[in-house]
N, C-alpha and C positions, 0 to 999 in steps of 0.2 A: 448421191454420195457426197461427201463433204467437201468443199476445195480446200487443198492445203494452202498454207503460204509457202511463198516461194523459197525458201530455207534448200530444197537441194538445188536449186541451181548454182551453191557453192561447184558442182562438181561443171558444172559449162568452164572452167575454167579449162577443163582438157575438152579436145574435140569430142563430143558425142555422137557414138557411133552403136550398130544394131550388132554388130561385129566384134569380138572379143583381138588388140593389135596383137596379141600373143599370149598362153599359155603352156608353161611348163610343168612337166613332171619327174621331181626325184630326179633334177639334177639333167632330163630331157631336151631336147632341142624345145622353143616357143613354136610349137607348130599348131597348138588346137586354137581356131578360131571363136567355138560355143564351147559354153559352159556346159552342157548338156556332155555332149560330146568327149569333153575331157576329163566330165566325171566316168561316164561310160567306159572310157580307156584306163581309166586309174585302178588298181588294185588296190584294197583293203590298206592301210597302214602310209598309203603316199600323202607326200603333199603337192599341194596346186599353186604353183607360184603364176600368179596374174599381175600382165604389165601394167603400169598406171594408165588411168584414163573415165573416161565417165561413159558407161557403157547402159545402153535400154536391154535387158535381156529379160530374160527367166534362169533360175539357177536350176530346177528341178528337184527330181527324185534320187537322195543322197541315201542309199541303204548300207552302205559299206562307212568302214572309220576313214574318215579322209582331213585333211587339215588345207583349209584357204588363205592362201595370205598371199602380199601385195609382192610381185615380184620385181626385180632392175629393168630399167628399159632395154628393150632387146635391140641384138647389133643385126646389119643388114640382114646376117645371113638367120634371122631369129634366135640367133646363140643368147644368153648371157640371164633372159630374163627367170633361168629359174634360181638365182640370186636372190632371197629376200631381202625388199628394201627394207630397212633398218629405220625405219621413222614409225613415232607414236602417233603420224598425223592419219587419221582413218579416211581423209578425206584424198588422197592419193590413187585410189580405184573404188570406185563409186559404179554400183548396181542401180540400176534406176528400171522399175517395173512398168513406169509410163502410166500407173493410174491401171494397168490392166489386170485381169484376173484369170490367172494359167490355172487354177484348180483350184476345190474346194475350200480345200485345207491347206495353206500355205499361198499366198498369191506370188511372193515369188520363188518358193520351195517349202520342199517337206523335208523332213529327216527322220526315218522308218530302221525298223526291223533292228533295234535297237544296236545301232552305227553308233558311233561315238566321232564328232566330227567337232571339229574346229573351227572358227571364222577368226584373223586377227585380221586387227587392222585397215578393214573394209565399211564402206557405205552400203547400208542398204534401203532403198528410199523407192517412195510413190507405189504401193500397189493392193491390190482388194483381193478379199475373200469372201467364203463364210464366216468360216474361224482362221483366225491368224492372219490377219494384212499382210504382213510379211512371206510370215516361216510359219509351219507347223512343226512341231516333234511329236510323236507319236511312237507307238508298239515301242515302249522300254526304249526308243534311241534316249542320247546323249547329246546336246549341242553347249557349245563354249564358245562367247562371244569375248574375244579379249579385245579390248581397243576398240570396239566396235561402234559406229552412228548407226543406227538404227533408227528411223522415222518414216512419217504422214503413211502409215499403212490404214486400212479400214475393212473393217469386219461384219458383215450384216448380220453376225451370232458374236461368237464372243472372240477375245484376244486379237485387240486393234495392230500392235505390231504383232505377236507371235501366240500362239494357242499351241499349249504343254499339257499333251494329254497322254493313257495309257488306259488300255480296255483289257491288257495282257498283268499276271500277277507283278511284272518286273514295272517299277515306276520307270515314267520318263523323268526325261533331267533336263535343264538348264542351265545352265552357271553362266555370268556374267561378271567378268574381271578387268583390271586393271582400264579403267577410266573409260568404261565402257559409257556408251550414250545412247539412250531408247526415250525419244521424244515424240509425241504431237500423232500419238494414235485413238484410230478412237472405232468402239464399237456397239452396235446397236442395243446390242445384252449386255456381256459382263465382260469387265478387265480391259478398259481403254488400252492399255499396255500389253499388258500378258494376262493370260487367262489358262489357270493350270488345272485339271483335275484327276487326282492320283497318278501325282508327282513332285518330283523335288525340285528345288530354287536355291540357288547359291548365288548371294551378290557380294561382291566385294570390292569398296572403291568404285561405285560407279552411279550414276544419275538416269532417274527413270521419270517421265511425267513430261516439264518442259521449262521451258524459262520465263524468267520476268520480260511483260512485253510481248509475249509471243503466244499463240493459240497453246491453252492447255492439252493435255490426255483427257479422253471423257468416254464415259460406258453408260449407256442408255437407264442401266439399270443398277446391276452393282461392280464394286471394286472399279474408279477412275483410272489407277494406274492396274493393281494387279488386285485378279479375281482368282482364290485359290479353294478349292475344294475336294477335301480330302486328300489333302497336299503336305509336305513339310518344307518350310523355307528358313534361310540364315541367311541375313542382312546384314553387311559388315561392314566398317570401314571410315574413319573420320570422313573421307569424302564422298559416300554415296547418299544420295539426295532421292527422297522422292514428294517433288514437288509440283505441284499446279495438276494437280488432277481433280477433275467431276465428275460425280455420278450422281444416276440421275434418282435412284433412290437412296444405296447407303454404300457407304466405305469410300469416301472422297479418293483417299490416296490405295487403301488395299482393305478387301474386304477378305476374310478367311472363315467359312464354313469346314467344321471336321478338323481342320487342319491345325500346326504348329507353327508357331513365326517366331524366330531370334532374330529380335533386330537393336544391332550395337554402333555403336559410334556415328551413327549418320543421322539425318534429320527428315523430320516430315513436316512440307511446309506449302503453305499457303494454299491447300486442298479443300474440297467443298464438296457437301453431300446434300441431296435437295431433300432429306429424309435422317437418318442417322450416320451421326460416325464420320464426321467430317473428314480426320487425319485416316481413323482406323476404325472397321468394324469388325469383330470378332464373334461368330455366330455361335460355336462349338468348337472345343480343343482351346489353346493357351496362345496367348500373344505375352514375351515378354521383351524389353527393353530396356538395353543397359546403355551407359553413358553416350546418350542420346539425345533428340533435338527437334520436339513437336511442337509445331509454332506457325499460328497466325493459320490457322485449318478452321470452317465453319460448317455447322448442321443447319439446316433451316429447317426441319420437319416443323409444321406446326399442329402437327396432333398432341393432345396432352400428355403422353407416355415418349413424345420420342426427344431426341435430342445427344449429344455428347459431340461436342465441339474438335476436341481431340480426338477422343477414343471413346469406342461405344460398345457393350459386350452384351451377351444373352445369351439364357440356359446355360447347361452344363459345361459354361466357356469360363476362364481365367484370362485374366488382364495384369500384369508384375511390370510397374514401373520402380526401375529400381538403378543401385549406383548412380548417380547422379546426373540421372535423366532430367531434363528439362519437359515439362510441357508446358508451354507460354503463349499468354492472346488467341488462345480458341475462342469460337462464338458459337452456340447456342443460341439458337429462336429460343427454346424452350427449358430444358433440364441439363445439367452436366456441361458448364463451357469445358473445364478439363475433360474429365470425364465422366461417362455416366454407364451404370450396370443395374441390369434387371433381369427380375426372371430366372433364378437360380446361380445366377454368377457370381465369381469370386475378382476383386481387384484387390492386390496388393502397390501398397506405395511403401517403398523402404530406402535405407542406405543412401540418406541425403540425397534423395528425388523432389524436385522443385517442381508444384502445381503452382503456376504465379500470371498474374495479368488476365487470367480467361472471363470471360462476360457470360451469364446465361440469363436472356432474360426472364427465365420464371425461376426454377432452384436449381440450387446447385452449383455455383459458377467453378466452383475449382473442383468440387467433385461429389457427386447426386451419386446413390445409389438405393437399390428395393431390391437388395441381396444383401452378401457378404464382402464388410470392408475392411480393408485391416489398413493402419496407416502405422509404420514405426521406421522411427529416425527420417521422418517426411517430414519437409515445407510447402505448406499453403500460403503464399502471401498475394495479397493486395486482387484478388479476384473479386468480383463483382456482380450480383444477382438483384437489379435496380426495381423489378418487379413480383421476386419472390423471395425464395426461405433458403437460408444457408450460403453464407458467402463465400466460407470454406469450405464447407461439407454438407450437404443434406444425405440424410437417413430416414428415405421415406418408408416408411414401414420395414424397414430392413431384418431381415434374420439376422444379422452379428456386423455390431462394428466393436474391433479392437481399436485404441490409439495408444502406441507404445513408446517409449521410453528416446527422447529426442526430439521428438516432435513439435515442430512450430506453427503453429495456425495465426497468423498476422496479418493486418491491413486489410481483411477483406471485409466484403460491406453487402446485407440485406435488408429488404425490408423488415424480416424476421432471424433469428441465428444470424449475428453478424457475422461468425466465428464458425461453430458446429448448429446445425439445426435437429435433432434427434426426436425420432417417430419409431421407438425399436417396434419392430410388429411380432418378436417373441420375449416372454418373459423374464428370460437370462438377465442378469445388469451389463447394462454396457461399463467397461472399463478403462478407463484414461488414467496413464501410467507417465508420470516421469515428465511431462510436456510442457507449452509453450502457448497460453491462446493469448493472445495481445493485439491492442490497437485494433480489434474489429467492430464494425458499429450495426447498429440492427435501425436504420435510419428512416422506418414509417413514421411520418408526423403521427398518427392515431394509433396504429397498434405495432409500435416499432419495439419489439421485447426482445431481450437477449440479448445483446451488445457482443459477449464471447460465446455463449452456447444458451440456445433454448429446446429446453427438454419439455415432449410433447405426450411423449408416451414412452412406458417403457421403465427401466432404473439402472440409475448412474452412482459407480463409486468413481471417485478423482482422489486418486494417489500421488502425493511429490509431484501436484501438477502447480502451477500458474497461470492464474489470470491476470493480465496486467493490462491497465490502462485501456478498457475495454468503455463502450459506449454504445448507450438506446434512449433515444428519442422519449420512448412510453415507460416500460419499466424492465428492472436485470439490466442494470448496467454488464454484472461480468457473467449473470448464470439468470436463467427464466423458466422456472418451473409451476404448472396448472395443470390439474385433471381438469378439465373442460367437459363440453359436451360432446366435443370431435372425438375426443379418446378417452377412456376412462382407465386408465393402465397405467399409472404412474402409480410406484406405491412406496418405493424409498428410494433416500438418497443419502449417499454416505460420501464427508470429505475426510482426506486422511494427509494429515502434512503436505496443507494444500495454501497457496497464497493468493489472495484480491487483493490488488495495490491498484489505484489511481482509475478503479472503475467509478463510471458515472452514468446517472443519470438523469435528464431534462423533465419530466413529468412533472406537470403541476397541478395535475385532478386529481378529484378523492378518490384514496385509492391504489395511486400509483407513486410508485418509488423505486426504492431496493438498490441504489449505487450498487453493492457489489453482486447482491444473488436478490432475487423475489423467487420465493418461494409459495404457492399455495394448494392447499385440499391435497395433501399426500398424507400415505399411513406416516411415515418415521423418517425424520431428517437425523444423522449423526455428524458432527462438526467434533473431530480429535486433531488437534496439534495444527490449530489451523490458524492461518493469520491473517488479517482483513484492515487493511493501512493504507490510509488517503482514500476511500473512496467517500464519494459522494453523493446525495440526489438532491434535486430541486422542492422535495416534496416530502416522503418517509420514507427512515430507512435508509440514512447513510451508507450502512454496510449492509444491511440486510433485511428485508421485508418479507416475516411468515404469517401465513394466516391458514386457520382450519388446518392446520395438522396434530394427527393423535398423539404424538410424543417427538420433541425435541430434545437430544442431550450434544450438551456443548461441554468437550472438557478439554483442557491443558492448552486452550487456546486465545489469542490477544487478539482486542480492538483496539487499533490507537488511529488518531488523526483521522476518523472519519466525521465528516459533516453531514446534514440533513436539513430539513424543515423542523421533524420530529422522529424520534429515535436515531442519533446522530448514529449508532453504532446499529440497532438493532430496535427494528418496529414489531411487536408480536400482538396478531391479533388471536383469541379465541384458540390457543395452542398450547397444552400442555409442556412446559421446559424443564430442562434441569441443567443448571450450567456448574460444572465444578472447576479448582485448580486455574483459573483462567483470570486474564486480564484486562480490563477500560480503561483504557487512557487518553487523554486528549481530543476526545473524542468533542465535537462542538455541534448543538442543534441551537435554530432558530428562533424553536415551540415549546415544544414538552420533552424532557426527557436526552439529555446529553450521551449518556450510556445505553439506556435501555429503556422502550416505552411497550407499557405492555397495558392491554383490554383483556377482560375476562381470563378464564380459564386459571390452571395452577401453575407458579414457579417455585424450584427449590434453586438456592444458592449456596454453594460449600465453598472455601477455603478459596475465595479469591478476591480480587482486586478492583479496586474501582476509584480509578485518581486521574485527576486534572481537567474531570468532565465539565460541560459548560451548556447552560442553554437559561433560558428565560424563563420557565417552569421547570423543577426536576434537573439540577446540575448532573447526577449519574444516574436516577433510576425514578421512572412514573410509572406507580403500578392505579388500575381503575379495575374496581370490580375483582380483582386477584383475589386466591390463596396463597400466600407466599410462608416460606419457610425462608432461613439467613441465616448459615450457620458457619462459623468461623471466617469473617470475609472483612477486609480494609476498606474504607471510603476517607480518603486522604485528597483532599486541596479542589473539589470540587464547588461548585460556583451556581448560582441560579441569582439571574436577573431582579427575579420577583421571588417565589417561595422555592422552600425546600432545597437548599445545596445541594445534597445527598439526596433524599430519597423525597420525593410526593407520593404521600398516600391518601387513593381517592377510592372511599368506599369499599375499602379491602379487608381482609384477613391477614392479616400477620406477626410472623415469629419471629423476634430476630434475636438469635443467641448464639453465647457458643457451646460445643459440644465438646466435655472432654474426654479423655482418651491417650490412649498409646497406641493404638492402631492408624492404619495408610487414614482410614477417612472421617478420624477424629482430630483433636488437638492437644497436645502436650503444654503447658507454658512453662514446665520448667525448663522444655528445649528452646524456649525462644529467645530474645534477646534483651538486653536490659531496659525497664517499662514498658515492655512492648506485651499487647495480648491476644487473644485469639479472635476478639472482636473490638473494631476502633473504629472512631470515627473521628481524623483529626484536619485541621483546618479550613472544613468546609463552610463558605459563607453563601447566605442570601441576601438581595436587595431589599428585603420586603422580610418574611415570616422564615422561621423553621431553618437555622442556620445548617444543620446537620438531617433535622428530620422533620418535614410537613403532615400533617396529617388533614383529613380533610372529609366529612360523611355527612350529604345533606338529605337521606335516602332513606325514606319512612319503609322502605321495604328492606334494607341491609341494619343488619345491628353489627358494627366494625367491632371487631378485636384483635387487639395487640399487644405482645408483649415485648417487650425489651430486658434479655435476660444476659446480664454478662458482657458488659461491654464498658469500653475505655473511651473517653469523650471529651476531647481537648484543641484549643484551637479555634473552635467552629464560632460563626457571630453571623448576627441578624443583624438590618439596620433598627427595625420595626421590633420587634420579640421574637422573644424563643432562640436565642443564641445556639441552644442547643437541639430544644424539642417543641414543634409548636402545635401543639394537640387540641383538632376542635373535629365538634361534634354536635348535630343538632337531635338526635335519636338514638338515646338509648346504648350505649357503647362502652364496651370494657375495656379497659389499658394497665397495662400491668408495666412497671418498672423496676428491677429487681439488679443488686449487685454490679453498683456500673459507679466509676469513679470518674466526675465530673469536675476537671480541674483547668483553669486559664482559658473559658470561654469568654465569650463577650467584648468589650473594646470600651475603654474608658469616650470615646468617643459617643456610640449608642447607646451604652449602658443599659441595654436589655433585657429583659429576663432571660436566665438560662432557660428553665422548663416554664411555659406558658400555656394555662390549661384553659379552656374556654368548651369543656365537653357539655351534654346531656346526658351522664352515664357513671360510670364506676372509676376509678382511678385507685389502682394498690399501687404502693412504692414503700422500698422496704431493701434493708440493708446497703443503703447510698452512701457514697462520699462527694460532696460537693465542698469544692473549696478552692479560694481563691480566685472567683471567677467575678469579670466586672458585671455589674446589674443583681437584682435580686435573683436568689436560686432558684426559688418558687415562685411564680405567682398564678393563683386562682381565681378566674374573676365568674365565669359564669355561675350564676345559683343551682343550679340541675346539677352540678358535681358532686359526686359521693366519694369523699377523699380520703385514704388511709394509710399513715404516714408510719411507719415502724421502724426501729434499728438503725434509723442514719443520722448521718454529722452532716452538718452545713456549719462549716467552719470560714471567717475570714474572707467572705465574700463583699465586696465593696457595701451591697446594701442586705438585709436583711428580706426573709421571705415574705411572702403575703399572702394570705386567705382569706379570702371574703367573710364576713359573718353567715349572712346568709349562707353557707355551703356547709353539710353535714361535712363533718370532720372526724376522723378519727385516729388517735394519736398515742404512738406507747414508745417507749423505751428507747427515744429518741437523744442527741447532742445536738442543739441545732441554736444557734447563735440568735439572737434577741431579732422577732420580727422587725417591719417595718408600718408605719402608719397605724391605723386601725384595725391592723389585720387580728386572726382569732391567736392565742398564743401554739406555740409548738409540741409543746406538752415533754421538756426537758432541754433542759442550760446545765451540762456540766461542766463548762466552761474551755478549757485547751486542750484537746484530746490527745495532744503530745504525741506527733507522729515522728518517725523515723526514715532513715533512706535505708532498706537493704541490697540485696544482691539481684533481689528482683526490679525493683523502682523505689519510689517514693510514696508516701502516706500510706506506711504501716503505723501500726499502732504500740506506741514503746511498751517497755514492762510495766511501767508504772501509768499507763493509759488511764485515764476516769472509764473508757471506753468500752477497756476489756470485761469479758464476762461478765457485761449487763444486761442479757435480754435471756430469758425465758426459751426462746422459740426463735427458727428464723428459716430461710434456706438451706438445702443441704450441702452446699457446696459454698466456696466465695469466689472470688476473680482468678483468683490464682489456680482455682480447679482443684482447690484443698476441698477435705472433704470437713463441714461443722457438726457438733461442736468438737471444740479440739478434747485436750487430756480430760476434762470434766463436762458437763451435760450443760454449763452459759454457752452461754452464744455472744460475740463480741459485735459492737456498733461497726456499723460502714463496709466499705464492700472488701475490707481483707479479715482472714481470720490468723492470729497471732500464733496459736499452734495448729494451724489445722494440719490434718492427715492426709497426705500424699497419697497415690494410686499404689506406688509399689509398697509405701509402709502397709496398704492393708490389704495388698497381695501377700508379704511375707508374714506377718502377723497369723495370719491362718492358718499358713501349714500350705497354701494350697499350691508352692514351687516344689515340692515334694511330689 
């Protein structure tokens, strides 16, 4: 048997004696010497007033309702002691069992035959059983400890102080009130404390377990303090504690099988289970916890499956931490420092409940689960998982995690998931609602992925969530998503008015990046209303790193202030995109590509933006190997070190125009603003080539084509050439340039050519306004160009164009102001084409134009999205048409608003 510490010889303070100096009944003379004896004489409904003192007894066999309490010291003649003394202090009449054992069940009483009995204000200390060191209750009794010490009892079965049992339909009961104290029991099986089975538990305001300093509660096997099965218990009270309890398998402080637990206002603290469930294990039925206080409890199991530092649940059990429950500084060896569920259970965390400081060293630290999790209006902060996955949350193969609306996941830290680590192991999407994932870092030097949440398996929409300020070592600063070999079960992901600010991350192999999200090998990513600001990587992918996905659409969404290596905003490798309505800005890379770097595959771009981007290739956009499409989108004050301000084009396909229209996903420009058009490309320079646009194809297997259909071109300068457009090709390539007014490019400084042609291929251009712009408009030098110049004005540009001799040429019905040098002539000088400012812009063409209705043939449309030719079948020079026909004239024209 265990030795206790000396803790009751508080009661040596009175003489100890085998003999009771007095007991009274209901007001009696103090004449019964045994307890026994005075219960014997007591009827039903008395009470037992006992003189102070510290007495070795046995209480016995209490089948009747009877009430114990401390009574006044007795006068000579034993009068006076059935006076109850009126002190909280329980240490005033002290039971002391001597270490012996009076009976099976209860070593120093039972209470049977469902009695309803009372203890105040009494010690009960030192004695062994089977079950119940103490007390037993049994057959439906009733016992009430009010004020009560209760300790060092020992149990070779279960319930170290007291075993709450019932084998009859009527439960037995318990209840323990008002600053009651049940310390330093301990039993070979289950319930160092108490040990209930088909029965009830009522605590309120009082401390169960033991102190700092002093021998814990401990049960060989399960439940430290209390083992309940198929029990119901309420745990009340800002001051009831159940602390310092062991066991030796699971449930440090209480393990509950079958059974219900309310436990409110008090704390479970500094408990330890050598197995699961350090604070609490919950087998079957519900453990919940309101405004509460789990803190600094550990699991050591080191099998791979166990673990929960706090609280630990399984099968068809529920775990509700909620109201603003604390769980703080659990430890876990292994899974779940807060807590951990598996195996069919249900945890809930809600109603500002704080999972914070818990350690797990494999996953999990603040909360692991391989069930159902729901977390809403919960805080995770600053947990800790140094050797596994999830620092806030892991979701190992879990059938359903909710995260709902309030929710904070911050400051915690994995090797993996700094934040959420998610494995759903059913198909459903998980969905995160309305929350908080910040400051969590995924810190493996090699495969440290996920910074705020890594998705593993499974699919995730993020709703009016936040990521902020998140960090990974490898790559996903704020989001990490891979079909892998481990799961193949990722198949979308959807954000939806969802924000990355000041995600980062370290990665500097090929390969790795993704500041805000790295995303790879999923069916379908959707990015609506979504904002992605300041983050950064060390590598690609400032904001975001996709590769191998079948379809990406991005719409009504901004990049700004994101940095990189290469794709300051967004790295896409081999992934179909479509980005509409959306915004780049200030977005800065190192490498290639300031806004957008993209390999292979197709992009389409509608009606968006792209300003103030920066990088040393591709100020806002490098495409390689693309199909791209461009329709209605800005590229305003973008920058490249060396080529291509705006865009580099390497071995690509593309169109870039605008589209007109009066519908959502066309362009209107008589609704737009004055000189303003559906496609522009204003002040962007490079250090080097291609102030506005690079082009670039040295790939005997790609034949590049491009068009440029409809665009406004002003601003833009090269140090080198091509202020505006720097077009080369060494195989075979077609480029098309069509109704685009190119005015005040260039810089008397560089004096560049605007368009600089150096192809092996085709070259059309045809209805231009060039004018005004420093350097020659044109210049052609490679011999492999096939050039053909139709319908435009090069008016009043510092110098004159240039075409090689050697270059087939082909030239009609042009304005174009006297070459330069030895170039071939233009093939038309009709001198001042006498342009106007209207309502729209500048350089239209007056009534009296040389310009108007001179060409045969042209485009069907000009900049303004009039439709040519206007009132008669000319076609008029450069890229405005003087009467052309509007959408609604030739809607109403027909009849067809009828």
């Amino acid at each position: 048997m265990r030795r206790f510490n000396g803790i009751y010889l508080l009661g040596l303070l009175f003489c100890s004696n085998s003999v009771f100096s007095g007991i009274g009944i209901n007001g009696g003379p103090c004449q019964y010497s045994s307890l026994t004896a005075a219960i014997a004489a007591a009827n039903a409904g008395d009470t037992l007033y006992i003189e102070p003192g510290n007495y070795i007894s046995y209480i016995g066999v209490i089948d009747k309702d009877l009430t114990l309490v401390p009574g006044a010291p007795a006068a000579p003649d034993n009068s006076g002691c059935e006076t109850e003394l009126l002190t909280a202090d329980s240490s005033a009449v002290v039971i002391n069992g001597n270490g012996a054992s009076h009976d099976i069940h209860g070593g120093l009483g039972k209470i049977s035959n469902a009695a309803q009995v009372v203890f105040r204000h009494l010690t009960l200390d030192n004695a062994t059983a089977e079950n119940g060191g103490l007390l037993a209750v049994i057959e439906g009794a009733s016992l009430t400890l009010d004020g009560v010490r209760a300790m060092n009892g020992y149990a070779t079965a279960n319930g170290g102080l007291i075993w709450v049992n019932s084998s009859i339909a009527q439960p037995s009961e318990l209840r323990l009130i008002n600053n009651s104290q049940l310390y330093y029991g301990e039993a070979v099986g289950h319930g160092g404390v108490i040990a209930m089975d088909n029965s009830e538990l009522y605590v309120s305001s009082s401390s169960l377990g033991g102190t700092a300093g002093n021998a814990s509660s401990v049960a060989g096997q399960l439940g430290g303090i209390l083992y309940l099965l198929n029990s119901e218990a309420g745990i009340y009270g800002s001051n009831t504690q159940l602390n310092w309890g062991n066991a030796g398998v699971d449930g440090g402080a209480i393990y509950a099988d079958y059974s219900n637990v309310t436990f409110t206002n008090g704390e479970i603290r500094n408990n330890t289970a050598s197995n699961n469930g350090g604070g609490v294990a919950q087998m079957q039925g519900f453990f919940e916890t309101r405004y509460a206080e789990i803190r600094g409890n550990t699991a050591n199991g080191a099998a791979d499956d166990s673990g929960g530092g706090g609280l630990f649940v399984t099968g068809d059990a529920a775990i509700s931490v909620i109201d603003n429950t604390d769980v703080l500084f659990n430890l876990a060896n292994k899974n779940g420092g807060g807590l951990w569920g598996v195996d069919g259970s249900q945890i809930t965390i809600s109603n500002e409940a704080e999972i914070s400081g818990n350690v797990a060293f494999v996953d999990g630290a603040g909360v692991a689960s391989s069930a159902m999790l729901t977390l809403n209006d919960a805080k995770l902060l600053n947990n800790t998982s140094p050797f596994g996955v999830g620092g806030g949350v892991a979701c190992l193969l879990c059938t359903e995690l909710v995260v709902e609306s309030g929710t904070v996941i911050s400051g915690n830290e994995a090797n993996q998931g700094g934040g959420i680590y998610l494995a759903k192991g059913s198909s459903e999407p998980t969905t995160i609602n309305a929350s908080i994932i910040s400051d969590n870092l995924a810190s493996d030097t090699a495969v440290g992925f996920g910074g705020g949440v890594f998705l593993a398996a499974g699919q995730l929409v993020l709703n009016s969530t936040q990521l902020n300020n998140n960090s990974a070592i490898a790559n996903g600063g704020g989001l990490y998503a891979k079909r892998g070999d481990e799961f193949q079960t990722i198949r979308d992901i959807e954000l939806n008015n969802v924000v990355f600010n000041g995600n980062t991350t370290t990665a500097s192999s090929t390969n790795q990046g993704g500041g805000g999200a790295y995303i790879y090998s999923i069916d379908n990513l959707i990015v609506q209303d979504v904002l992605f600001n300041q983050n950064d990587s060390d590598n690609i992918g400032g904001a975001l790193y996709i590769n191998y996905i079948d379809q990406i659409s991005i719409d009504n969404s901004v990049f700004s202030f994101n940095s990189g290596g290469s794709g300051a905003a967004v790295f896409n490798a081999n992934s179909a995109a479509t980005i509409n309505n959306s915004t780049f800005q200030n977005n800065v890379a190192t490498s290639h590509g300031g806004a957008w770097n993209q390999i292979g595959s197709e992009l389409l771009i509608s009606n968006s933006t792209f300003s103030e981007n920066a990088a040393n290739y591709a100020g806002a956009l490098r495409l390689s190997h693309v199909d791209v499409v461009v329709l209605n989108s800005q590229y305003i004050g973008n920058h490249a070190n060396s080529s291509g301000g705006a865009m580099y084009l390497s071995n690509t396909q593309a169109e870039i125009r605008s589209e007109y229209g009066t519908g959502e996903a066309v362009c209107d420009p008589s609704q737009l603003g004055f000189n303003a058009y559906c496609t522009q490309f204003i002040d962007n320079t490079a250090g080097e080539y291609g102030g506005a646009v690079y082009t670039f194809n040295n790939s005997t297997l790609d034949t590049e084509s491009l068009a440029f259909l409809g665009g406004y071109w002003t601003g833009n300068d090269a140090v080198l050439a091509g202020s505006v457009l720097f077009l080369f090709s060494e195989e075979g390539s077609q480029f098309q340039i069509q109704n685009g007014l190119m005015h005040h490019n260039g810089s008397a400084v560089n004096e560049s050519s605007v368009i600089e042609v150096d192809i092996n291929g085709l070259l059309d251009m045809s209805s231009l306004t060039l004018v005004e712009n420093q350097g020659p408009p044109l210049n052609v030098v490679s011999l492999a160009t096939d050039l053909n110049l139709i319908n435009s004005i090069f008016y009043n540009n510092s110098q004159g164009p240039y075409v090689d001799f050697a270059v087939s040429f082909t030239r009609a019905c042009n304005n174009i102001q006297n070459p330069q040098g030895t170039s071939q002539s233009m093939g038309g000088n009709l001198g001042d084409p006498i342009f106007v400012t209207d309502g729209r812009g500048p350089y239209r063409l007056a009534a009296n134009s040389p310009s108007l209705d001179a060409c045969s043939s042209g485009p069907s449309t000009d900049l303004d999205g009039l439709f040519r030719p206007g009132s008669n079948a000319m076609y008029d020079q450069g890229a405005f048409e003087m009467d052309g026909i509007g959408l609604e004239d030739i809607i109403f024209a027909s009849g067809f608003q009828n």
